[in-house]
C-alpha positions in Angstrom: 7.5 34.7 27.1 9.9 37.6 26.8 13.3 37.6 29.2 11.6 39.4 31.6 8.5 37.0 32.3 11.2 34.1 32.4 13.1 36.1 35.1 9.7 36.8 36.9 8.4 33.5 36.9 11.8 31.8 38.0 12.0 34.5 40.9 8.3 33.8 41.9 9.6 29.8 41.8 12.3 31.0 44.1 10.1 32.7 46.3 8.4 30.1 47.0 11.5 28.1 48.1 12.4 30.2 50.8 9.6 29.3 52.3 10.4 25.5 52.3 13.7 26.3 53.9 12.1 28.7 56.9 10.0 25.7 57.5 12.9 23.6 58.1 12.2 21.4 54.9 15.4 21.9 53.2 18.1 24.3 51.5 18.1 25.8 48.7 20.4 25.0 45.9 19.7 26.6 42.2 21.6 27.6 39.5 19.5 29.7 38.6 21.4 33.0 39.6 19.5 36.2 40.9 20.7 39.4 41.9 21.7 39.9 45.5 19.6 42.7 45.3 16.4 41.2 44.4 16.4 38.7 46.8 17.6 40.9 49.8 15.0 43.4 48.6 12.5 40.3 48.8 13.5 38.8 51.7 13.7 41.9 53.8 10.2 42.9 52.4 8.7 39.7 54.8 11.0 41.0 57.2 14.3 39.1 57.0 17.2 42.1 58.8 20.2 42.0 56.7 23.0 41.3 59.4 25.6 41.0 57.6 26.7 41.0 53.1 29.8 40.3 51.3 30.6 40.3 48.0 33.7 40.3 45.2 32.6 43.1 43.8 30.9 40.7 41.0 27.6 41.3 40.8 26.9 37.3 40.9 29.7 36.0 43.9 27.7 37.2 47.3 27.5 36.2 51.0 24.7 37.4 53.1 23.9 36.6 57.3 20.2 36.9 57.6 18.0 36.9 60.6 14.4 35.9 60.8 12.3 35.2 64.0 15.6 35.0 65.9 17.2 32.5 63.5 20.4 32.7 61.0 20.4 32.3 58.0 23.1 32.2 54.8 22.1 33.4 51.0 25.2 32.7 48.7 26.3 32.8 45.4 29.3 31.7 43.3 28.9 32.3 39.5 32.3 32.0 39.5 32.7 28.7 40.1 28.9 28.0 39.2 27.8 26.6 42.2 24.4 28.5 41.8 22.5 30.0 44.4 22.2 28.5 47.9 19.7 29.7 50.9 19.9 27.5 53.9 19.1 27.8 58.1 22.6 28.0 60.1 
């Protein structure tokens, strides 16, 4: 697998997450880090609306309010201070 592949397949994995956590199974917590722009691209795509996104101006320390079917939810990341990626239902 080339670096792209790895990227694809660990977004694809990621994908599937969110799914877990609009079905109220859990949060997500990875450290694998994504692009805030990948995943808001996704998540907009199955029509998440992008309330509300913050950032450091690092391309890998982000805050996003999302709203789905009249829910909140928070995408965040922290490189930084690797605490990864976390996706969870307010």
């Amino acid at each position: 697998m080339n670096a792209v592949e790895v990227k694809e397949y660990f977004l694809n994995d990621f994908k599937k997450e969110i799914q877990k956590v609009i079905d109220n199974e859990e949060q997500i917590k990875s450290k694998i880090i994504f692009s805030p722009d990948e995943i808001i691209k996704y998540l907009t795509s199955i029509g998440f609306e992008n309330k509300d996104q913050e950032s450091n101006s690092w391309s890998w320390d982000f805050w996003c309010k999302l709203k789905f079917n009249n829910e909140i939810y928070y995408l965040s990341c922290s490189g930084y201070y690797n605490t990864g990626l976390t996706f969870n239902k307010e």
